[in-house]
C-alpha positions in Angstrom: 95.6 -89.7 93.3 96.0 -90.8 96.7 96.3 -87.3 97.9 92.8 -86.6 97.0 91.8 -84.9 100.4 95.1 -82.4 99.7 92.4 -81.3 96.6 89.6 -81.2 98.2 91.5 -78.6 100.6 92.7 -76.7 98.1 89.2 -75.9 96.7 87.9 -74.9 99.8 90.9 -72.2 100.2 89.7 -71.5 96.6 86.2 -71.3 97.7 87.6 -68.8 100.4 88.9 -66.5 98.5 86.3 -66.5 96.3 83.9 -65.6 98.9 86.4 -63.0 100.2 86.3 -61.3 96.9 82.6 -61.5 96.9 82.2 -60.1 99.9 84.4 -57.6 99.9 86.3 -59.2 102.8 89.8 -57.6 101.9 92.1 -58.9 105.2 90.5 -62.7 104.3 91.2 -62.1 100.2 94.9 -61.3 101.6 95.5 -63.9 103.8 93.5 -66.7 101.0 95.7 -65.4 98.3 98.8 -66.3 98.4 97.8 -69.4 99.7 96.2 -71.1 96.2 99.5 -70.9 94.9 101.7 -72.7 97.8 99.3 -75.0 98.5 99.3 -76.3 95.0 103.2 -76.1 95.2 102.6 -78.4 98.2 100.2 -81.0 96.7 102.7 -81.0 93.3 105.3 -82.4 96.2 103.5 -85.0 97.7 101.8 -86.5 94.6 105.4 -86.5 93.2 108.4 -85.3 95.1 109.7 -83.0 92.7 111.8 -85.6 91.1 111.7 -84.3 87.8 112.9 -81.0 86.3 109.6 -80.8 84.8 107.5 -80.9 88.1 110.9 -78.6 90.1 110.0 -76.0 87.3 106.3 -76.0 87.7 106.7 -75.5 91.2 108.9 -73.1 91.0 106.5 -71.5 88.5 103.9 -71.5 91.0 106.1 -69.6 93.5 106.3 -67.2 91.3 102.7 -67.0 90.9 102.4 -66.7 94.3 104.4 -63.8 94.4 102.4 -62.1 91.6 99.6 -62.9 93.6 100.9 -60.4 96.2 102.7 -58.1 94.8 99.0 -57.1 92.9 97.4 -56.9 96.5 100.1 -54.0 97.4 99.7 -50.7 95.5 101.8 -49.7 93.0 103.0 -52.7 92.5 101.9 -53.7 89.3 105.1 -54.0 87.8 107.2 -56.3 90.2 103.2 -58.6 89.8 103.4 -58.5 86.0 107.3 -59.4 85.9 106.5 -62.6 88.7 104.1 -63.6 86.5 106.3 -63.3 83.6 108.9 -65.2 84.7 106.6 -67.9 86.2 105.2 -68.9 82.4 108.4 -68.8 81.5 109.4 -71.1 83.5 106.2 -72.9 82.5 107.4 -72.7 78.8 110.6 -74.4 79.7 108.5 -77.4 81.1 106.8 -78.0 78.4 109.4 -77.5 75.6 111.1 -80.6 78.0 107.8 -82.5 76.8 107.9 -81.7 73.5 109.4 -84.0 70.3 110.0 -81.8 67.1 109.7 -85.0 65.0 106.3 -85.6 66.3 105.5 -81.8 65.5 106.7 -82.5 62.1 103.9 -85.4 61.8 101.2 -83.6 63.1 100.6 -80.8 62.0 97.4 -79.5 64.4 99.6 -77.1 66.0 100.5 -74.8 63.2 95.9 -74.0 63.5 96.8 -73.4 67.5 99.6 -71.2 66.4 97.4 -68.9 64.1 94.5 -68.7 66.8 97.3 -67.5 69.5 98.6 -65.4 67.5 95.4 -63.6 65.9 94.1 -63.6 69.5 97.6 -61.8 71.2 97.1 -59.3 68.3 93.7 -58.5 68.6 94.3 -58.0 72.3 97.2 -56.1 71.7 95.1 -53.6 69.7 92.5 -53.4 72.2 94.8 -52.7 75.3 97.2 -50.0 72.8 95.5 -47.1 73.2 95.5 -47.0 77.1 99.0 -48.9 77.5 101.4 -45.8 77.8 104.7 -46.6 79.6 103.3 -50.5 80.0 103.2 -51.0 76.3 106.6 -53.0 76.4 106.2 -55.1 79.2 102.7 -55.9 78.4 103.5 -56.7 74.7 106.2 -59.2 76.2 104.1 -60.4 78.6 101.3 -61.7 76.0 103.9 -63.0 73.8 105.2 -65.2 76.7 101.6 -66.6 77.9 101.1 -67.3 74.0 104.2 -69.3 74.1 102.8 -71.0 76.9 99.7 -71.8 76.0 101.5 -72.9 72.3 104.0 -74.8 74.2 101.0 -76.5 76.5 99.3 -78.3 73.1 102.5 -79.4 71.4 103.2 -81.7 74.6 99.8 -83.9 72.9 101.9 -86.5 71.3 104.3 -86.7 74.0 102.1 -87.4 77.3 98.6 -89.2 78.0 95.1 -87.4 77.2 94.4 -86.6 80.3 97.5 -84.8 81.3 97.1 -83.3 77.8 93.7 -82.0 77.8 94.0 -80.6 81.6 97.2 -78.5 81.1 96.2 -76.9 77.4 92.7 -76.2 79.0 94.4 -74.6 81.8 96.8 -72.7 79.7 93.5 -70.9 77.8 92.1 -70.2 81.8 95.2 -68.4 82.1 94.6 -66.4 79.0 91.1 -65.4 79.6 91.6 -64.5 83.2 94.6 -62.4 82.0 92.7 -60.9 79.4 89.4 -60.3 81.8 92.4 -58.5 84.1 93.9 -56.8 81.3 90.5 -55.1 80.1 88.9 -54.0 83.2 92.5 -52.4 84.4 93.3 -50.5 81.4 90.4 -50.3 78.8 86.9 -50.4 80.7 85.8 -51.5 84.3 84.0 -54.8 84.1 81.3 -55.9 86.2 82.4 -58.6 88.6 86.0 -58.5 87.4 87.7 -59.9 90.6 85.5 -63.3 90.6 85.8 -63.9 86.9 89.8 -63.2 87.2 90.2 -65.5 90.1 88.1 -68.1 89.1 89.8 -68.5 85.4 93.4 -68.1 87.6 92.5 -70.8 90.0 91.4 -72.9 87.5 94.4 -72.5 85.3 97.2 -72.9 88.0 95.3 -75.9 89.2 95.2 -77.5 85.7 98.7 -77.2 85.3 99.6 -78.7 88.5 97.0 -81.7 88.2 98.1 -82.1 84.6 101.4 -82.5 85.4 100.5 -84.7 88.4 99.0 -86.6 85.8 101.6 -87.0 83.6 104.1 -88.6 86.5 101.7 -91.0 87.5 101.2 -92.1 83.7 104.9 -93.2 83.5 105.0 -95.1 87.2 
């Protein structure tokens, strides 16, 4: 990557926030924030231009994300943060549907294990959040039925890119779920200890794997 130093940067806004939240800094944690997602949107353009539809859509993923970020800083706003997010793995899904051959689904068959694991997992957390869901309980249903599609859609892309690319995005697609889940918990079931740290450093981790895996995958095909 001959953008390395862009990285570099971006962990040290990472590391930022992160400090904010430890801290209890709350006007740096706002002004760090929204800044994880558009810088990756940035580094995405100048490791490849957004030539693609599948790197446009990522981005455009990630401007979404942003705008979850701060729409959950505001109060009351869980909502419009929950719906950004929403539409941001959709947009996600569509990506890597693009990078995914039925025929070579049909041949390998490791996905239909992935798609039992998702799917016992986005029940069990179903029944844990339930009780405590009220009016939510639709648009959280949908929501963990969309970032189980995601993370789905982010291992049938195996036969159809490199390892690397691969490996980064499906591992960054189960970051997404366990900071969700983390979030998910400690906001309607039971506070967790250091919630905020283990949320953003799953979430950081996740949106950075998609971006770098799909880096990745561009670079494969030059």
């Amino acid at each position: 990557m001959k953008h390395y130093k862009l990285h570099i940067a971006f962990f040290g806004i990472a590391l930022l926030h992160l400090l904010a939240i430890y801290f209890a800094l709350p006007n740096l944690r706002y002004f760090s924030k929204p800044l994880i997602c558009l810088f990756l949107i940035y580094i995405l353009f100048k490791e490849t231009g957004l030539k693609r539809n599948i790197e446009k859509n990522i981005a455009i993923g990630l401007f979404f994300g942003c705008l979850g970020d701060i729409f959950l800083m505001m109060h009351d706003q869980f909502i419009l943060g929950l719906t950004s997010f929403l539409i941001g793995h959709i947009l996600y899904v569509i990506a890597f549907i693009k990078q995914t051959n039925p025929k070579q689904l049909v041949k390998h068959k490791g996905y239909i294990l992935i798609a039992g694991i998702l799917l016992s997992y986005s029940y069990y957390l179903y029944t844990v959040l339930k009780p405590s869901l009220g009016p939510l309980k639709i648009p959280v249903i949908l929501y963990i039925i969309v970032i189980g599609l995601m993370a789905f859609f982010a291992y049938t892309r195996k036969q159809q890119v490199g390892f690397w690319s691969f490996l980064t995005v499906f591992i960054a697609a189960l970051f997404f779920i366990i900071s969700d889940s983390i979030l998910a918990v400690d906001k309607f079931v039971a506070y967790i200890a250091n919630s905020g740290l283990m949320i953003m450093s799953s979430y950081i981790l996740a949106q950075y794997g998609i971006t770098l895996g799909t880096i990745l995958d561009q670079k494969s095909r030059l």
